[in-house]
N, C-alpha and C positions, 0 to 999 in steps of 0.2 A: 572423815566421815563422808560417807557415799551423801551429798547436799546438791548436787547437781540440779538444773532439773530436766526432769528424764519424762521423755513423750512414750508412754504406752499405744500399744497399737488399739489395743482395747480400748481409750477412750478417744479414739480418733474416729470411730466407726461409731456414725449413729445412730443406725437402726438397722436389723437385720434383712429388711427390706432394701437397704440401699446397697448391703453386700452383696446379695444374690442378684441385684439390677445391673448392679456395673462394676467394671474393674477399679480398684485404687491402687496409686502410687504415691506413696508419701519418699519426698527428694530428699536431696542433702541431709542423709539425717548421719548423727554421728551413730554406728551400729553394733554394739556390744551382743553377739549374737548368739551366746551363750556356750559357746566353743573354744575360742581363741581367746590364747592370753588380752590382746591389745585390740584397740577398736578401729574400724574403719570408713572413710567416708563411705558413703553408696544412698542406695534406693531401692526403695522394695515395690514389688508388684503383688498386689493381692485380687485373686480373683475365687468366686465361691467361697469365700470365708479360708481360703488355704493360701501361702504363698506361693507364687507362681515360679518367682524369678527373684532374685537378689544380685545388684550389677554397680560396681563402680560407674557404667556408661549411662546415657540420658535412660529414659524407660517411658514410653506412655502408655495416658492410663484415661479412662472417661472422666473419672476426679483426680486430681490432683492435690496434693497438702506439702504444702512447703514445711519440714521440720528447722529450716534455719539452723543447723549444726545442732539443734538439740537431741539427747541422744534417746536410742530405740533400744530397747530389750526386749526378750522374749517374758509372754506374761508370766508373772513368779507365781510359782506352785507352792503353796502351804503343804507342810510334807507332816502335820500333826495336829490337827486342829477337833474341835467340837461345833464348827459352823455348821447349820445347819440344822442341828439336834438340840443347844442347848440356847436359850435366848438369854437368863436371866440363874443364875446358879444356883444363887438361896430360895429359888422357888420352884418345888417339886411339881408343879404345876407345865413348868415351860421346859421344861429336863425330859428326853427319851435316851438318855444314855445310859442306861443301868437295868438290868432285869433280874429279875426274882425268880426265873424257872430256868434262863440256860446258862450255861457257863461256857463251854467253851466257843459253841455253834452260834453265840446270840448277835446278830446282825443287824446294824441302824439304819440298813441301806433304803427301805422303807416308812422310816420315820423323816426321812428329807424335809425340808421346807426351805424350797424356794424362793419364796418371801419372807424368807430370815432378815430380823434387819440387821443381822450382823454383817450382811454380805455385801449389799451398795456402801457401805461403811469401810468396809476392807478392800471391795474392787475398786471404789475410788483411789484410793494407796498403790493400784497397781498388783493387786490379788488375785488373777482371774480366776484359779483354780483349785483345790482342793482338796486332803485326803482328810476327811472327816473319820473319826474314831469313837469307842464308845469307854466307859470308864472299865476299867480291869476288874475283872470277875473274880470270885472267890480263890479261885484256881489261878497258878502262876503263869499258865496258860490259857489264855481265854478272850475270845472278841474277836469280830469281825470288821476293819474297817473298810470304806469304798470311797472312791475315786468320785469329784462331782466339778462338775464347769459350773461356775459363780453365776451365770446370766441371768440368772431370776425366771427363766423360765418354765412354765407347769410341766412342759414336755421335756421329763431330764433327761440331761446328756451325764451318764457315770459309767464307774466299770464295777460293779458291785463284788462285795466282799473278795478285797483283791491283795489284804493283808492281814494276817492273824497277831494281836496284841500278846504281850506279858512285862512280868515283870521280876526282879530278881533286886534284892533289898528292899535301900530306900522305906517307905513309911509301913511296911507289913509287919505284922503283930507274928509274925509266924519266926520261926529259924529260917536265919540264911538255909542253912547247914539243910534242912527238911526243905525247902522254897528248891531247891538245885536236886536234890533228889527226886521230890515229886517231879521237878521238869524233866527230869533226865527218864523216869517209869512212862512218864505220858506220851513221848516221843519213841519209844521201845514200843510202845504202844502202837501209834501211829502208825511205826513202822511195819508194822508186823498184819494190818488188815490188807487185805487183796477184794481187788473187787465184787469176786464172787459174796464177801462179805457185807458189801454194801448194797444188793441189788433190789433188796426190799427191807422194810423196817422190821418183820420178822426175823430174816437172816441179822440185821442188825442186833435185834433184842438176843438171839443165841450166844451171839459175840460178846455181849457184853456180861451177860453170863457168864460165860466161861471165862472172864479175866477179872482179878482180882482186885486190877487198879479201875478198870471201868468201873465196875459192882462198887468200891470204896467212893469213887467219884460221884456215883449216881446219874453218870453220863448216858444223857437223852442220842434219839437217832439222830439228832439234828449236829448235836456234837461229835460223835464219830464221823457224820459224813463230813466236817469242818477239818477234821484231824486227816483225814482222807486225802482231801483238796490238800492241806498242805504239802502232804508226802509227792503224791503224785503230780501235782500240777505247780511245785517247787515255787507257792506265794511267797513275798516273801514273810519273814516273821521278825515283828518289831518290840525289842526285847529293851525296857527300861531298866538302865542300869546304870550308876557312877561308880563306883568304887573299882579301883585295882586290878586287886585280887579277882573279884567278880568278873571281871571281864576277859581277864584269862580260863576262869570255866568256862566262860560263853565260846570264847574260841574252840575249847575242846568239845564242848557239846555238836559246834558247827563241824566241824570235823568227823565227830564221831555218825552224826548222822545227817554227813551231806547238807547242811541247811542254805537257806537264800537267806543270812540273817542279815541283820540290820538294827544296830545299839543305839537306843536313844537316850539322851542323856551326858553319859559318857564325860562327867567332868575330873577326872584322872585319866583320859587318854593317853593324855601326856607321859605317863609313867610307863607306857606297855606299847608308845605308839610304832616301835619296829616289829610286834607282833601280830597289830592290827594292822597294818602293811602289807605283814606277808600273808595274811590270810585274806586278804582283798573285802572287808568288811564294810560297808557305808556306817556311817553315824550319824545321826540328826544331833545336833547340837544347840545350845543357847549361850550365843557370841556376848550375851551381855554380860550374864555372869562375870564377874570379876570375884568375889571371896565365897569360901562355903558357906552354902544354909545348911550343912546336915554335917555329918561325922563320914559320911558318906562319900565328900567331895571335899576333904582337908586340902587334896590338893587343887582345886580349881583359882586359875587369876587370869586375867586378861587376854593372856600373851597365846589361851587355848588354839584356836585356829590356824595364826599363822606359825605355830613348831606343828601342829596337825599335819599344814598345809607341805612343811616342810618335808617332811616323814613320807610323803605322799600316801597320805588316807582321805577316800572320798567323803567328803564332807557335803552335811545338806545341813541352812537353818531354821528353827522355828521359832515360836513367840507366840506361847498362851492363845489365847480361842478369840474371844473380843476384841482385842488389838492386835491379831497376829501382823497387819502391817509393820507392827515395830520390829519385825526383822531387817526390813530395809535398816534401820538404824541400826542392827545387830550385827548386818552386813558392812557398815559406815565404822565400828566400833573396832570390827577386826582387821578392815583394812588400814585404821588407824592405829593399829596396833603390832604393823610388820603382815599382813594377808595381801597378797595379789587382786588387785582391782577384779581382772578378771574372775579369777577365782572363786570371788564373794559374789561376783553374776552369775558363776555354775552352780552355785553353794545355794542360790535362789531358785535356778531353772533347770537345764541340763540333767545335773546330777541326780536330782528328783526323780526327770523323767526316767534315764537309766536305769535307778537304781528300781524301780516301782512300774519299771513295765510299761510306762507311758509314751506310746510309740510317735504321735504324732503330735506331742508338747515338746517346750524346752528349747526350742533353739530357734534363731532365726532361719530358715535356710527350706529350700522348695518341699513342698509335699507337706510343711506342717505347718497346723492351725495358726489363723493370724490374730493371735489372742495380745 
């Protein structure tokens, strides 16, 4: 188990008035930089809240922080959370992740709360950032999630609606067999508007007229332009699914129409993992799992990550919304279980950033945030 303990750079910075004031160099630290397999001694320079410099050699700086060989990582990115929107679950009161008029266009990026106390709770664990989601819409496609930095601050820093949800099995009242059809008509769908279609919400309303999965849908202007964004501006799209079989449609659906997918869930990888391979798919996973909860995941046990890791499939973790910290122990569970140290650091940072578009997170190394 990842038990170490590990100095965040995020809570070595104590206000954002002292990052903007002066430079820091925290020494000798041990620096798992969310790249390389193995870690190395060095030092970091951080100036304006970004790293400057990253150097085995001395480095100065106005402050100094000695990390005494304890080790650094890039801040872990939560790659599937509800921070931010949901406080308290059983109370419809503190809940903004569910809506009653959009389904595919409905967006939480809006309802943020910065003073979530979910979040000093999680950035203490070493959480500083992100991808908040909204619960799945009627539709197997549906939701908007966005990107949000943990700070607590009223002035947010996000990248709004920068991922479209779904889902395929698992707990839906519906047929598989219809859930993979309607995804497959929706995305036929997608494909098929051209801008001139979106350029006012009259041209919108024409469009949807004339098609008969729109009209079936009762798909708002807000949802075609969300279907729009996907095609065109190739977000990615985060498809909950375990089972098998299921995951071999999904491949074919990504295929058929070009997708930036991304399988969440995914506890039979293992059975398909040379497929998911070669189609270059990320997965969000939960390292804890060890046996099924569902009929869904007969095949899930321990050992998921590292034959994943083996197969070479990019791998990102998560862990539920209130304690998502416990992926570090997720990360600890699979490294204990045959996963590369490393790996379970990309599986936190990196790979997130990668797979999610997030240019200046993830890794230790010049030009990105010193979170």
């Amino acid at each position: 188990m990842i038990n170490k303990n590990i100095l965040f750079l995020a809570l070595l910075i104590f206000s954002a008035n002292t990052i903007f004031a002066e430079s820091i160099v925290i020494k000798n630290a041990t620096i798992y930089n969310g790249i390389d397999d193995n870690p190395f001694s060095g030092n970091i320079l951080i100036e304006d809240g970004l790293i400057k410099k990253v150097s085995k050699s001395l480095i100065q700086g106005d402050q100094v922080i000695d990390a005494y060989g304890k080790i650094v990582t890039p801040g872990f990115i939560a790659s599937a959370t509800e921070i931010g929107i949901v406080e308290i679950g059983a109370l419809s009161v503190t809940k903004d992740d569910e809506s009653n008029f959009y389904n595919i266009g409905f967006s939480i990026h809006d309802a943020f709360n910065p003073n979530s106390t979910l979040i000093p709770w999680n950035r203490s664990n070493g959480i500083t950032s992100a991808i908040t989601l909204p619960r799945n819409t009627s539709s197997p496609i549906g939701g908007l999630g966005s990107f949000f930095v943990l700070d607590s601050s009223l002035n947010i820093d996000s990248k709004q609606d920068m991922v479209m949800i779904g889902r395929i099995g698992g707990s839906s009242s519906s047929s598989r067999s219809e859930m993979l059809s309607l995804t497959d008509d929706i995305l036929s769908f997608a494909s098929s508007i051209s801008a001139k279609d979106v350029r006012t919400n009259s041209d919108i309303d024409s469009l949807i007229d004339s098609s008969s999965i729109a009209d079936y849908l009762e798909l708002k202007p807000r949802d075609v332009k969300a279907l729009f964004k996907l095609v065109n501006e190739n977000i990615p799209l985060m498809i909950s699914s375990n089972r098998a079989s299921d995951i071999l449609k999904l491949i074919e659906l990504k295929k058929k129409y070009n997708l930036n997918l991304i399988i969440m869930g995914a506890q039979e990888a293992t059975l398909v993992s040379r497929q998911l391979a070669d189609s270059k798919i990320p997965l969000v996973v939960n390292p804890i799992n060890n046996i099924p909860h569902s009929f869904d995941e007969l095949a899930a046990n321990k050992n998921l990550s590292s034959r994943l890791e083996k197969a070479g499939v990019l791998m990102m973790f998560n862990y539920g919304s209130h304690n998502t910290h416990l992926m570090r122990q997720g990360a600890g569970i699979a490294v204990a279980n045959g996963m590369s140290y490393g790996g379970a650091i990309r599986a936190l940072t990196s790979n997130v950033a990668s797979s999610f578009n997030l240019e200046n997170r993830g890794s230790i190394s010049p030009g990105k945030a010193a979170d």
